[in-house]
C-alpha positions as CSV (number, residue, x, y, z in Angstrom):
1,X,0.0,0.0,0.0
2,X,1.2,3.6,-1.1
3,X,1.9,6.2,1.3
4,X,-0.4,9.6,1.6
5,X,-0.4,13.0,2.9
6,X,-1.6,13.4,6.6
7,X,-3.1,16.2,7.9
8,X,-4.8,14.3,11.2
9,X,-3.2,13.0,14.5
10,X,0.2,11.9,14.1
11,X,2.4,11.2,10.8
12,X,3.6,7.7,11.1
13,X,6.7,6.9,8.6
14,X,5.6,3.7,7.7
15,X,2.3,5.0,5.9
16,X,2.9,8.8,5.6
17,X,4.8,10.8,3.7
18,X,6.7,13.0,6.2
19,X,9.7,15.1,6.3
20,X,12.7,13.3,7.8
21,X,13.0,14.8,11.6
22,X,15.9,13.2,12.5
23,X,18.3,16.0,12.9
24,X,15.7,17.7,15.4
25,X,15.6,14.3,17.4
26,X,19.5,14.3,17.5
27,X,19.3,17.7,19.4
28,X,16.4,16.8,21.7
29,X,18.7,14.1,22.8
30,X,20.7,16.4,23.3
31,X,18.3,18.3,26.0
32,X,17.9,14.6,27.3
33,X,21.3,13.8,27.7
34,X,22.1,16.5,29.9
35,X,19.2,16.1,32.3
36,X,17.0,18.4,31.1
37,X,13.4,19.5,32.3
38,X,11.6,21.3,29.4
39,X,8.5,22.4,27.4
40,X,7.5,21.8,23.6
41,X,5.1,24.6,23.1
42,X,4.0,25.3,19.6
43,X,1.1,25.7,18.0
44,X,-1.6,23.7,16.6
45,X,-0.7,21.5,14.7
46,X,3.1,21.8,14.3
47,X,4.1,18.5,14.9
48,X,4.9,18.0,18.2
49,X,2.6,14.9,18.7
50,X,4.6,13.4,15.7
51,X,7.8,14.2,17.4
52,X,7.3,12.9,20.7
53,X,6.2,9.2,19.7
54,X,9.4,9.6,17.0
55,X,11.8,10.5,19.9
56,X,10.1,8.0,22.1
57,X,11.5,5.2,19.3
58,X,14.4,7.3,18.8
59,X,15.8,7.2,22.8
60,X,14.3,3.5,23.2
61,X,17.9,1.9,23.6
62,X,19.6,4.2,26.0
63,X,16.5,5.4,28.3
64,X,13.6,4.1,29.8
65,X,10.6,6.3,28.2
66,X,7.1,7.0,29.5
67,X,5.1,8.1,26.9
68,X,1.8,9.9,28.4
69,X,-1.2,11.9,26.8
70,X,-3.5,14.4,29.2
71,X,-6.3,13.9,27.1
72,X,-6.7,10.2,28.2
73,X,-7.8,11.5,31.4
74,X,-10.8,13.2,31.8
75,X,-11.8,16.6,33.8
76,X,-13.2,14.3,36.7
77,X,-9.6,13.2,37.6
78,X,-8.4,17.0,38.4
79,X,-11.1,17.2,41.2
80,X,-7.6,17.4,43.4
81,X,-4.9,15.9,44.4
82,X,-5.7,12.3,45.9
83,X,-8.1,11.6,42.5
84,X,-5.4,13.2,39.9
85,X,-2.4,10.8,41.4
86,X,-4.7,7.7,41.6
87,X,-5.1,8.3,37.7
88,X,-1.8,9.3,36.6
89,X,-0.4,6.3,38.9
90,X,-2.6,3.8,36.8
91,X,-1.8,5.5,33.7
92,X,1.9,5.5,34.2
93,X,1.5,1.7,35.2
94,X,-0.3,1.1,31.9
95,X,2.6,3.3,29.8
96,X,5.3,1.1,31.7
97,X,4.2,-2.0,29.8
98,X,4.5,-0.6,26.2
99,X,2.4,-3.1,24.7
100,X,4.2,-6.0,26.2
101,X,3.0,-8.2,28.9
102,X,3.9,-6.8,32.2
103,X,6.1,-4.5,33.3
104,X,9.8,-4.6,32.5
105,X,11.8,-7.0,34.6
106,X,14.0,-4.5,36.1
107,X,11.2,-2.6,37.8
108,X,8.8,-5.2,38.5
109,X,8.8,-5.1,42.4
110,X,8.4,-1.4,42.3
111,X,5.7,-1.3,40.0
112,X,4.0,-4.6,41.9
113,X,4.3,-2.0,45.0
114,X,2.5,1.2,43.7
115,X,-0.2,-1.0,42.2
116,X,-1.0,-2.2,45.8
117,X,-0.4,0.3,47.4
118,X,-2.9,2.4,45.1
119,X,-5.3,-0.7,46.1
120,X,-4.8,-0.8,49.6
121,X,-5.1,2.4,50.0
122,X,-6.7,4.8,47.6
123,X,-8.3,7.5,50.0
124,X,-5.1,8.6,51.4
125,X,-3.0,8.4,48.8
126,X,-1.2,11.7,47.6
127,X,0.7,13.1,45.3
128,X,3.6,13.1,47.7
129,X,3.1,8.6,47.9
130,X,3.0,9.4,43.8
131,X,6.4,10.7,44.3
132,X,8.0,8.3,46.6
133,X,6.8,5.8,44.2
134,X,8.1,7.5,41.0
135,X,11.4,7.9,42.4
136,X,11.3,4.3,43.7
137,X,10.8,3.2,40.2
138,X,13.4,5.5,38.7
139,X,15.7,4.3,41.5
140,X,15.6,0.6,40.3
141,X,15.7,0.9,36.8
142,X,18.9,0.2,34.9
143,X,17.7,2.9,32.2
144,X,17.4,6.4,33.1
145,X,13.6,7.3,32.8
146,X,12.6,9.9,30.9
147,X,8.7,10.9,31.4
148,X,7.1,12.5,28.1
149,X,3.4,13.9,28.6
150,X,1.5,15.2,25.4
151,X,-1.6,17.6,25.7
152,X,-0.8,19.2,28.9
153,X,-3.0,22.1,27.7
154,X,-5.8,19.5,29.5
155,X,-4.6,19.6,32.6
156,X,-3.4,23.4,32.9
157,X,-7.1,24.7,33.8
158,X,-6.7,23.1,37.4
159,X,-4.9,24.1,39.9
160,X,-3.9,20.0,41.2
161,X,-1.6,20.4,37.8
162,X,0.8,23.2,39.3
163,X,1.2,20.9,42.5
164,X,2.1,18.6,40.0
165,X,4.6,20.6,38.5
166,X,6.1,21.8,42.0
167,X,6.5,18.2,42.8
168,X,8.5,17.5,39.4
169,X,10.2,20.6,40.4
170,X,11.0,19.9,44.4
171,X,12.8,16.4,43.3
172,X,14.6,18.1,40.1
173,X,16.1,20.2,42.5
174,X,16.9,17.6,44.9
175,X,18.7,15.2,42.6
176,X,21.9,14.7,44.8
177,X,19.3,12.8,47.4
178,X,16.5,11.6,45.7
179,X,16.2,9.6,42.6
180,X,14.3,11.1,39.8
181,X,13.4,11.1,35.9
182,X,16.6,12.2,33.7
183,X,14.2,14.3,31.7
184,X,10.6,15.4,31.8
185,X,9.1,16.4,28.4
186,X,5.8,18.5,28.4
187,X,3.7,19.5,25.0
188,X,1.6,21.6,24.3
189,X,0.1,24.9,23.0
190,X,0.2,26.9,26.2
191,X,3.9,28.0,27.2
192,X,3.6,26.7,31.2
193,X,4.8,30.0,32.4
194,X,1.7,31.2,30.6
195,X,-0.4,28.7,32.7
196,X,-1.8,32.1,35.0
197,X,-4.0,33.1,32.1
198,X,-5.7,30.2,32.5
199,X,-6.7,30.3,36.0
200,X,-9.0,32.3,37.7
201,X,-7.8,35.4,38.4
202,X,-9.0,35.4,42.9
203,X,-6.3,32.7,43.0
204,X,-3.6,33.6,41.5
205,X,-1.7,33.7,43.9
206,X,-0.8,30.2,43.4
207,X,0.7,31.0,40.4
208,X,4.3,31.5,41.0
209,X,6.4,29.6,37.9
210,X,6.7,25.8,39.3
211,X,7.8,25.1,36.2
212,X,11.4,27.7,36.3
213,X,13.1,25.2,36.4
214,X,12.4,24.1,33.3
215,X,15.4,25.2,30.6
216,X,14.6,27.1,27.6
217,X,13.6,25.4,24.3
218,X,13.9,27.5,21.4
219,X,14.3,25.0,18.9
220,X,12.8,25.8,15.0
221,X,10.4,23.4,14.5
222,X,9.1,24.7,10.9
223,X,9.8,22.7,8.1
224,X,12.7,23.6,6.1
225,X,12.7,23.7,2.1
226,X,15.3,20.8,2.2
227,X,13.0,18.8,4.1
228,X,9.9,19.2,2.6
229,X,11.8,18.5,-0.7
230,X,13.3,15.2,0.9
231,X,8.9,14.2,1.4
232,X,8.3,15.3,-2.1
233,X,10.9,12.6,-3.3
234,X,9.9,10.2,-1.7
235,X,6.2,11.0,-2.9
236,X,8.5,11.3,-6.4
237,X,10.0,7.4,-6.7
238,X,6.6,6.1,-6.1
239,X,4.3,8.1,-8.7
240,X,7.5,9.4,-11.1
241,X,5.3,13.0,-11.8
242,X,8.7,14.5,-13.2
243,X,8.1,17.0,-10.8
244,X,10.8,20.0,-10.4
245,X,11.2,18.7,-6.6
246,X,13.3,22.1,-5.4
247,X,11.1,23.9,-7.2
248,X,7.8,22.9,-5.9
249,X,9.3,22.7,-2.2
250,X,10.4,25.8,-2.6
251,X,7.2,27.2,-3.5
252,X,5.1,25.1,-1.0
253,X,7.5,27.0,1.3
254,X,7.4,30.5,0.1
255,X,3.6,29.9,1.3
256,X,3.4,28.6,4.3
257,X,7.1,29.3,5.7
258,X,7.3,25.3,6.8
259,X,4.0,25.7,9.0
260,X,3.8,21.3,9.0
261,X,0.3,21.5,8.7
262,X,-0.3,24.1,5.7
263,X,2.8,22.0,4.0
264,X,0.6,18.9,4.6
265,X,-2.6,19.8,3.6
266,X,-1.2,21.7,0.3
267,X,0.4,18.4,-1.1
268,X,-2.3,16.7,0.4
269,X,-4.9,18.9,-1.9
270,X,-2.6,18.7,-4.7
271,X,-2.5,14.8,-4.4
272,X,-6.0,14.0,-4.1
273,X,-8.3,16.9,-5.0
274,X,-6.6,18.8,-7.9
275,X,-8.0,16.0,-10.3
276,X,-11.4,16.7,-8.6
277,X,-11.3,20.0,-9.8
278,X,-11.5,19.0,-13.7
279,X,-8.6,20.7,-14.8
280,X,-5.8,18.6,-13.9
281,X,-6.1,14.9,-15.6
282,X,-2.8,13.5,-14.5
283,X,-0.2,13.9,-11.6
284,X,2.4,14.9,-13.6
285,X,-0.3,18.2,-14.4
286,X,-0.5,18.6,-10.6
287,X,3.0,19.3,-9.2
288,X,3.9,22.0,-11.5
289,X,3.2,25.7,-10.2
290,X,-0.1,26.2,-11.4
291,X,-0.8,23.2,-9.8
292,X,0.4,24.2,-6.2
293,X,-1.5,27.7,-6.6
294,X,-4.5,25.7,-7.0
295,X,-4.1,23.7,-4.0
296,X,-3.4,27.2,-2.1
297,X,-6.6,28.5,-3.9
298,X,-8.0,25.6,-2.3
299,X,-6.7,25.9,0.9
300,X,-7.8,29.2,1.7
301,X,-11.7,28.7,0.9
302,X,-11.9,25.9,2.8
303,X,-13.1,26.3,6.9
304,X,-10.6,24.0,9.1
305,X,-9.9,24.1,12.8
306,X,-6.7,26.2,12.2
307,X,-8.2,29.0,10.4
308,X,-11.1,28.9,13.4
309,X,-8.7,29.4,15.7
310,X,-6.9,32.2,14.4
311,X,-10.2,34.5,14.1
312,X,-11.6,32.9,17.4
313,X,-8.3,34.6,18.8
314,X,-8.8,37.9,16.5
315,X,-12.3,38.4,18.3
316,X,-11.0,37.7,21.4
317,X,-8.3,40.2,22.0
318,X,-9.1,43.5,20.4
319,X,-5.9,44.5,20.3
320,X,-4.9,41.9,18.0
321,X,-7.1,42.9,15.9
322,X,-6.2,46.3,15.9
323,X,-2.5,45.3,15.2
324,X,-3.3,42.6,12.8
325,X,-5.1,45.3,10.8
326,X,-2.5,48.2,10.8
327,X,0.3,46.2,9.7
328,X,-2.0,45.0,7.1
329,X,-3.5,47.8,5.3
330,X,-1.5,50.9,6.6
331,X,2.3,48.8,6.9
332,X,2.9,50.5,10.1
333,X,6.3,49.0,12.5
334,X,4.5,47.0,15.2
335,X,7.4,46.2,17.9
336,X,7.4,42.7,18.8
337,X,6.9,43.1,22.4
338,X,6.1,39.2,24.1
339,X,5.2,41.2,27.7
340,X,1.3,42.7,25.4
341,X,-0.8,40.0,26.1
342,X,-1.8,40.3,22.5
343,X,1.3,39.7,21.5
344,X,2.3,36.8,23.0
345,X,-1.2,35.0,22.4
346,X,-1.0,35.3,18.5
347,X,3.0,34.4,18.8
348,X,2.0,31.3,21.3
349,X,-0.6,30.1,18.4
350,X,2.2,30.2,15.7
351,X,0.0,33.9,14.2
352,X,3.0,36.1,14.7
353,X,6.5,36.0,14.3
354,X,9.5,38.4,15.2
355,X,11.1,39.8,12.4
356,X,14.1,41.9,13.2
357,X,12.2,43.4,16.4
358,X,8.9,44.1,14.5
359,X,5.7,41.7,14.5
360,X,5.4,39.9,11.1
361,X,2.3,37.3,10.2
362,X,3.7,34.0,10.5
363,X,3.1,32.6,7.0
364,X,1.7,34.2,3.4
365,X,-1.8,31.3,4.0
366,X,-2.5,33.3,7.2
367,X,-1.7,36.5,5.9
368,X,-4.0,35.5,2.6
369,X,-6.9,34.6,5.1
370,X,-6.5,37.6,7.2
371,X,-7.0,40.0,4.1
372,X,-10.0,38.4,3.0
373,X,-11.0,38.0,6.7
374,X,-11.1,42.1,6.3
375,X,-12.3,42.6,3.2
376,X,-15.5,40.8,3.4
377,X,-16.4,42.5,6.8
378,X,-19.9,43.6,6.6
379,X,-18.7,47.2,6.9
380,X,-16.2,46.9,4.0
381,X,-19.2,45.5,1.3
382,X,-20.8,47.9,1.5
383,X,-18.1,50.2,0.2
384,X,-18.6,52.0,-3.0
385,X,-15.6,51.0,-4.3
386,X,-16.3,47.3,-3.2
387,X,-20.3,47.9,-4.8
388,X,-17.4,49.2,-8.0
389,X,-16.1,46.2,-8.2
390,X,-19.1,43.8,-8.8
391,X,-20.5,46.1,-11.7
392,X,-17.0,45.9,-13.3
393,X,-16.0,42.6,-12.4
394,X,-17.0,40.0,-16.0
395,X,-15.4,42.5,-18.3
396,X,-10.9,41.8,-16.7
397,X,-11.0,38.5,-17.8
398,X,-10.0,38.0,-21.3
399,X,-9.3,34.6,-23.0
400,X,-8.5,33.2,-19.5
401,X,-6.0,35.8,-19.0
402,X,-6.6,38.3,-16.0
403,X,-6.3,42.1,-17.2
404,X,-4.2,44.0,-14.9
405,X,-4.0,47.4,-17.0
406,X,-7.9,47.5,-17.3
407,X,-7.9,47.0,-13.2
408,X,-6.0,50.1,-12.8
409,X,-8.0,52.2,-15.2
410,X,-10.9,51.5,-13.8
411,X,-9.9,51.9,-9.9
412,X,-8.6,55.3,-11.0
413,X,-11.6,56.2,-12.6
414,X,-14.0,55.2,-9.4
415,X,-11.5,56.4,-7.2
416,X,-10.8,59.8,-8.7
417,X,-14.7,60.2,-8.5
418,X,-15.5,58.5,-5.2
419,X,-12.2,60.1,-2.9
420,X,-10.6,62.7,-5.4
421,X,-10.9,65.2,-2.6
422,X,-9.8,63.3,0.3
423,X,-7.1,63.9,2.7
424,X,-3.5,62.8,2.9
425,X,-4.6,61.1,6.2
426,X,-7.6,59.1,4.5
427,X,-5.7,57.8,1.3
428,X,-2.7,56.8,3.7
429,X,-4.8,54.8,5.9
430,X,-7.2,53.2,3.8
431,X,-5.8,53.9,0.1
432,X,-4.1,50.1,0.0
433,X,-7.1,48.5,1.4
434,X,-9.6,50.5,-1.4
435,X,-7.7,48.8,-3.8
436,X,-7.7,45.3,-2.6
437,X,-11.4,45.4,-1.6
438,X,-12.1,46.6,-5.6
439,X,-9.2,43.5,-6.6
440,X,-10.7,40.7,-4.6
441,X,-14.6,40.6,-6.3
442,X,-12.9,40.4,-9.6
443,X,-10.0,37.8,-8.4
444,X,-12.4,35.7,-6.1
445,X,-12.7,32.0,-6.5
446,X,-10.0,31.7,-9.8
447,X,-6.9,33.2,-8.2
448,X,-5.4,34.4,-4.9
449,X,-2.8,37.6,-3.7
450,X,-0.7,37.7,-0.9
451,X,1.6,41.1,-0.5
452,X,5.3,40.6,-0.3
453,X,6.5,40.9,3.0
454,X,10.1,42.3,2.3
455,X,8.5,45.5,1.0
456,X,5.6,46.3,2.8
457,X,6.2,49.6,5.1
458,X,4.3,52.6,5.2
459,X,5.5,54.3,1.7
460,X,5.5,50.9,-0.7
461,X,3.5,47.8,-1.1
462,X,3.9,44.5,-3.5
463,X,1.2,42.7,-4.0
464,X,1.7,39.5,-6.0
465,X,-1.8,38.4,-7.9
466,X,-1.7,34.6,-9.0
467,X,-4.4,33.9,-11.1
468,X,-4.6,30.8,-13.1
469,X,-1.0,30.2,-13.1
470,X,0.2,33.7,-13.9
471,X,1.2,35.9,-11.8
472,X,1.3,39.9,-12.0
473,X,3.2,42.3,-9.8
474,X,1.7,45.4,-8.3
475,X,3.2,48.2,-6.3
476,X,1.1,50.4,-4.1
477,X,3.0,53.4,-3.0
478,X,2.4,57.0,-1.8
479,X,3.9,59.3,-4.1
480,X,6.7,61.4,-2.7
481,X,7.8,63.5,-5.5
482,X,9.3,62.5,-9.5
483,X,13.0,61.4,-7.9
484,X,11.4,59.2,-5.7
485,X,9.0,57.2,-8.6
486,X,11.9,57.0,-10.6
487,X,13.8,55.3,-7.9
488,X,10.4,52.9,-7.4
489,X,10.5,52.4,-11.2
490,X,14.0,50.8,-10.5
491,X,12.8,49.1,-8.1
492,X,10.0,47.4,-9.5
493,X,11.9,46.6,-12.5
494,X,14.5,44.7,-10.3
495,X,11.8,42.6,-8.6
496,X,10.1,41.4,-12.0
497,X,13.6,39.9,-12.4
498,X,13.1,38.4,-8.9
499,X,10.3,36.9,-10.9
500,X,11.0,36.6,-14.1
501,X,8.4,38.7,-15.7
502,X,8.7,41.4,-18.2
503,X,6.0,43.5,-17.4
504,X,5.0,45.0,-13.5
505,X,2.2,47.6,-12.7
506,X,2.6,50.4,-10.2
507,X,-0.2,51.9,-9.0
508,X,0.7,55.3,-7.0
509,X,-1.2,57.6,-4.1
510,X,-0.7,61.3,-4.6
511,X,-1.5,64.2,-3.0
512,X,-0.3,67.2,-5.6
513,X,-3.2,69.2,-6.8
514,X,-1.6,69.5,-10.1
515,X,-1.2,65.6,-10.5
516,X,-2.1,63.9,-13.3
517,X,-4.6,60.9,-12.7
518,X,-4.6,58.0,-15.4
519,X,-2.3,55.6,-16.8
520,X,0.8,55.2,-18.6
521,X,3.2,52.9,-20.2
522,X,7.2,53.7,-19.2
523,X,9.8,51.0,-20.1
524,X,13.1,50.3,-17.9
525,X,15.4,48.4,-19.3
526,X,14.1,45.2,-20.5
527,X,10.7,45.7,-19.1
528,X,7.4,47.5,-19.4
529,X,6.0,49.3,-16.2
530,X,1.7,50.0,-16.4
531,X,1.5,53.1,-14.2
532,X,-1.6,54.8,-12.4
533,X,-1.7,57.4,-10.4
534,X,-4.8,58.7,-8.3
């Protein structure tokens, strides 16, 4: 049986096509090695299920591992202390046997005497008999134990978890006297240290970082171009598509900057719904470029648990939403400060990213989904502009081709007549976003745009339009003076070599009273500029 593209639970090599993690298990060990007590918090759906069970196969020879998941226990067992170690004792029991029949020879007393002891007596048993137990256990094992919980996001609602944590902490600390796990291994979304927004805010007290013990883990987990190239030929030797493999993992990159998920579900779309969509009939028409842009096409209409939590989070926190949107549509500097609660929420769920000090969205698929997220607001549909767009829309397709010039003309047209006599203030602000709302009705469902990240700032935007395969390159930029377009006419120039194209559009903001509104045709070089100013 062939392997496929998972996008649910964990990727198993043996039936998945997944990229090779073994140089990330190699410096886990590392982490393990050295005694380490430490966190793997990333977001949804970023692999860390799939790199706990690999590192549990991975340390099998040299350590003992305990591989546990929170979500096998259920809210009841939290109730407090006695309940939460009478379930984590039978759990751990369970985990001890791996699939075999008992427990492993080495340990068997110890584990003989928790059981009855957990039998004999269940009402006064506590997390501090857990303990004893655990570090009876550890004691008599000729493997160091290592202890690897998955979920912990479960647990972190109740307060019996941060006694947990204190105890793992009190007998780190105490290593010279009492025998305890080499490593412990938490995952999950939540950074522990975060673990006091989670509890209710009379008793917070109790919150005081039993987990600061715990060392830093600030290891890349994204999937690198390499890697996701290394998948794609594996995928290659079993179909033979003829497939540009550094091409195409280059480009599934560009998109989703190694997100695991978004690199799954893109090859998984392009592997098993592209043919769906009538017009693709054979693999070797899927992985090319046009195919990929389809499957990111794809990927952005559809609704999946990822995208729901990313505008679940953007109603949540206000401010996100407020800094979401400025860096979008105005290209405003937004310090990357982790101490705004905003902040460190989107950069927790894998929103955000730092970028040289400034906040950057984490990956072109959310950006893509945060534009649209804005531009089909109620508030924004019923914009002229937007109303503009729908009238005009059936008449900038020609031949299959998309018509970029006739675009321009007809934004400057509607909005010389809707805004001529706005304010600097008003074209700054919402001048970028007039555009894209009157782009998106004629664009929608046949092609995508994302806006290049490397040049968006408060004077000069990119915005990249794939439709159908093709892409055209538009900058958006406030006009500030003749020196300072020729210089952007340079510039665009260079960046249609970036992409090989011969031909760019600039569309241009400007606030003279004696400009002149319209369109014109100016050649650099090589290559043919369509420029509009309004």
């Amino acid at each position: 049986m062939k392997k496929e593209f998972n996008v649910t639970g964990a990727c198993q090599p043996e039936i998945h096509y997944m990229v090779d993690i073994t140089k990330r298990l190699e410096d886990i060990k590392e982490y393990v090695d050295k005694g380490r007590y430490f966190t793997i918090n990333r977001a949804r759906q970023y692999g860390k299920t799939t790199t706990l069970q690999a590192l549990r196969e991975y340390l099998k020879d040299e350590y003992m591992v305990v591989s546990m998941d929170f979500q096998r226990l259920d809210s009841a067992k939290y109730k407090d202390g006695n309940v939460f170690s009478l379930a984590f004792a039978a759990y751990f029991l369970r985990a001890l046997k791996t699939g075999s029949s008992g427990y492993p020879d080495m340990i068997k007393d110890e584990c003989s005497e928790l059981q009855q002891i957990v039998r004999e007596s269940p009402a006064t048993f506590t997390l501090f008999e857990l303990f004893n137990s655990l570090s009876e256990i550890c004691g008599a094992s000729e493997k160091p134990v290592v202890l690897m919980i998955d979920e912990v996001d479960s647990a972190s609602n109740y307060h019996v978890f941060l006694d947990f944590l204190a105890q793992l902490r009190a007998d780190y600390l105490d290593r010279k006297h009492t025998v305890a796990f080499q490593s412990v291994i938490l995952a999950g979304v939540y950074d522990i240290k975060n673990i006091k927004q989670k509890i209710r805010a009379e008793e917070e007290h109790k919150v005081n970082s039993p987990w600061n013990i715990a060392a830093d883990f600030d290891m890349d987990m994204s999937l690198p171009v390499q890697g996701i190239a290394g998948m794609l030929e594996e995928y290659e030797k079993d179909y033979n598509t003829g497939m540009d493999v550094s091409e195409i993992a280059s480009i599934i990159h560009d998109y989703t900057s190694g997100y695991p998920y978004l690199v799954s579900r893109i090859c998984k779309l392009t592997d098993e719904r592209l043919v769906d969509d009538g017009e693709f009939q054979e693999k070797n028409e899927l992985w090319t470029k046009k195919g990929i842009l389809e499957s990111v096409r794809m990927l952005l209409a559809e609704r999946n648990s990822l995208f729901d939590s990313l505008m679940e989070k953007i109603a949540r926190y206000p401010e996100l939403n407020q800094i979401l949107f400025a860096i979008l549509f105005i290209g405003k500097d937004m310090a990357y400060n982790y101490d705004n609660q905003a902040v460190s929420i989107a950069s927790m769920f894998g929103f955000v990213r730092n970028e040289e000090g400034n906040i950057a969205i984490a990956n072109r698929i959310f950006e893509t989904r945060l534009y649209n997220y804005y531009l089909s607001s109620e508030e924004l549909q019923v914009n002229d502009i937007y109303k503009s767009s729908l009238w005009d829309k059936n008449q900038f397709i020609i031949g299959g081709h998309l018509n970029v010039r006739l675009i321009l003309e007809k934004f400057v047209e509607h909005f010389h007549d809707l805004y001529g006599n706005s304010g600097e203030r008003f074209v700054e602000e919402s001048g970028r976003k007039l555009f894209l709302l009157y782009l998106r009705p004629i664009i929608n469902g046949s092609g995508n745009y994302y806006i290049e990240s490397r040049t968006r700032n408060m004077g000069r935007t990119d915005v990249i339009v794939d439709y159908r395969g093709e892409q055209h390159i538009i900058e958006m930029k406030i006009w500030r003076g003749q020196e300072y377009n020729c210089r952007g006419e340079k510039q665009i120039a260079g960046y249609l070599d970036d992409y090989h194209q011969k031909k760019g559009y600039m569309l241009s903001f400007c606030f003279n009273k004696g400009k002149q509104v319209g369109v014109r045709e100016v050649r650099v070089g090589d290559k043919i500029i369509i420029e509009a100013v309004v």
